[in-house]
N, C-alpha and C positions, 0 to 999 in steps of 0.2 A: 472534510475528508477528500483523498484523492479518487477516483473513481477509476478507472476503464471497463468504456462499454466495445466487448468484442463482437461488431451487427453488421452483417452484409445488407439486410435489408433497411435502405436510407433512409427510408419516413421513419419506421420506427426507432433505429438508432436516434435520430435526431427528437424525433416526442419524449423519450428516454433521457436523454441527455437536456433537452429540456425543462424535463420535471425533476430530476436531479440538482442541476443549477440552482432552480427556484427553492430547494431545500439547502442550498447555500453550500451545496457541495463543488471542490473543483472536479469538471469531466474533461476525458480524451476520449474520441471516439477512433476504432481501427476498423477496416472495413474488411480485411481476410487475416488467414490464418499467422500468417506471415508476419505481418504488418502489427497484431497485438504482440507475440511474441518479442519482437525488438522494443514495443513500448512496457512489456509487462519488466523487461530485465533495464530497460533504459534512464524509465521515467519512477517509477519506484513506485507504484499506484498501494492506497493501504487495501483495497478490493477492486475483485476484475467482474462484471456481468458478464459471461462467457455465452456466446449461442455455438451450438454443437453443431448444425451444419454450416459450414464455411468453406468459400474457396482456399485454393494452395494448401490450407495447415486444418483438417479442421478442431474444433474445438476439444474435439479428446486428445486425440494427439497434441495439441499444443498445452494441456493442463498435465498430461504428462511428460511432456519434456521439462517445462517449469519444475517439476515437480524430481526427475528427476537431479534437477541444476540444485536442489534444496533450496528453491525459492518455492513459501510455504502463503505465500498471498492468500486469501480468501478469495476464495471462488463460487460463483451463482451461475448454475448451466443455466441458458433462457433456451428453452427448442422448443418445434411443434409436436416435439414424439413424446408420447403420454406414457408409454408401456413401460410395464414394473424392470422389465430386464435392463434397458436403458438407465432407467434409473440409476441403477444398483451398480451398471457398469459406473455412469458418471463419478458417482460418489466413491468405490470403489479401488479408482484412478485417483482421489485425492480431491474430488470437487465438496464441498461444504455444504451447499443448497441446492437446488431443482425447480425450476419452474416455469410451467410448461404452458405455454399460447393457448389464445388468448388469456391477457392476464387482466389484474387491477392494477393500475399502477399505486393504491395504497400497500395490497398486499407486496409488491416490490420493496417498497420504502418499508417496508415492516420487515422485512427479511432483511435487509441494509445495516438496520438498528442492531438487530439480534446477532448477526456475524459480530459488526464491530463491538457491542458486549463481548461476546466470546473470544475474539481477536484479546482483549484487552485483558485476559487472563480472570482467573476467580477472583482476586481483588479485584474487579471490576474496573476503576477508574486510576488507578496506581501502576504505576509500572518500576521494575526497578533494576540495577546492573551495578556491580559495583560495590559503594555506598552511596551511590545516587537512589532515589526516589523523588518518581516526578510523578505530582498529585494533578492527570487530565483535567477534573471538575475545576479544581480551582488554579489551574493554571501556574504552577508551582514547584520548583526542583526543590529538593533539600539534599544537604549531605550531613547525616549522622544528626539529622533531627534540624537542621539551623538552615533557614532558608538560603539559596543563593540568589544574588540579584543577577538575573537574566534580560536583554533584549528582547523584543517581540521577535526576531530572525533568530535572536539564540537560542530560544524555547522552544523556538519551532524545528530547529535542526535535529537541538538533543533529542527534542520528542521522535524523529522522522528515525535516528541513530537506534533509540532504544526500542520503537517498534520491531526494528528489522535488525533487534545482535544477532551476532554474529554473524553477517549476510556482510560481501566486500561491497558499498555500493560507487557503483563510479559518481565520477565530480557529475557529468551530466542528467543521472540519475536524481540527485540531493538538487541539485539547483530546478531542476523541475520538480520536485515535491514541495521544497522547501522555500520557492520564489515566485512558482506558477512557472506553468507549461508557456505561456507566453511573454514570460518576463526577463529581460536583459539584459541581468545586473553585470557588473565588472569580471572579466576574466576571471580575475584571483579571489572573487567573491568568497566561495568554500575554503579553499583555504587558508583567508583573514579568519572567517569565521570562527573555522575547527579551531585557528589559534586562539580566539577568542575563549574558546569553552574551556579549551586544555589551562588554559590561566588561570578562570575562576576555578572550576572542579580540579586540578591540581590532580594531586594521585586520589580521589576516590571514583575515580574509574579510567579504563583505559581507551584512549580513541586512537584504534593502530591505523599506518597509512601502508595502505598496501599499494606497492609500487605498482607505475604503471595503470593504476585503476583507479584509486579513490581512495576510499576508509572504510573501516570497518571498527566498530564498539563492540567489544568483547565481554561476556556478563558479569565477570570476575577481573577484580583492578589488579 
């Protein structure tokens, strides 16, 4: 999974993003308000650990501007402020979790789990648009019941596409979810790609190319 941790404070971002890793998740670390905000819309992250006091943007203000862009990411306030009222603001603005210094870093990874359950809709591990269904656990598109044979890069796109329908996301965006934040591939990567998917799924779903920007997979073909 992709991760962004939004932490001005450097040790801990980096302990953070360390124990992350070793749970074999990809992380981005942003150090102000500013800086998560262009990776929250850039890189495509599937969850953001947000800490609420931040330089430039802080963290309320940036999970509502997201929020009001209708980019609906999964968000984990991380702050030192305990009080019920904060809370309530956090969540209230559209954040998902709370969790407040010092923490455990199991109970972190435990909250990680539980968003992306819930990210992942009441079918739990299925996701679907179209007449696509792609089955997460076993790593597996179908259309209208009959597997399609997919790429390991193809899998991972549609998967990255049907997480975020309806959402335009740019070529830069997809190629750091879908390649790794530090990965290289060829300019035209994305859209070889997309052509690739559009070939096998055919019309059981639609993957629009919204000029100028990227793509966007709409839930209905």
């Amino acid at each position: 999974m992709r991760i962004l941790i939004a932490e001005d404070d450097t040790r801990l971002a980096r302990l953070v993003e360390r124990g992350l890793t070793a749970e074999g998740h990809d992380v981005q670390v942003a150090q102000d308000g500013e800086e998560a905000l262009f990776l929250a819309r850039e890189a495509g992250p599937d969850l953001i650990v947000m800490d609420v006091m931040m330089p430039r943007v802080d963290g309320f203000e940036a999970v509502r501007r997201l929020r009001a862009e209708r980019l609906d990411t999964p968000v984990i306030f991380l702050t030192a402020r305990g009080q019920i009222d904060d809370r309530v603001k956090g969540l209230d603005i559209g954040g998902d979790d709370y969790l407040v210094k010092p923490f455990a870093f199991d109970e972190l990874t435990a909250r990680v789990r539980a968003l992306v359950r819930r990210a992942a809709g009441a079918e739990g591990d299925l996701l679907h648009a179209g007449r696509v269904t792609l089955d997460v656990r076993r790593h597996e598109a179908n259309v209208d019941g009959s597997v399609v044979d997919l790429s390991p890069t193809e899998y991972r796109l549609l998967e990255h596409l049907m997480r975020h329908t309806g959402q335009a996301l740019t070529r830069q965006a997809i190629l750091s979810a879908v390649w790794g934040f530090d990965a290289e591939p060829e300019p035209n990567a994305v859209d070889l790609y997309v052509h690739y998917l559009r070939r096998k799924l055919g019309d059981a779903v639609a993957i629009a190319t919204v000029r100028g920007v990227g793509y966007r997979l709409d839930r209905d073909a």
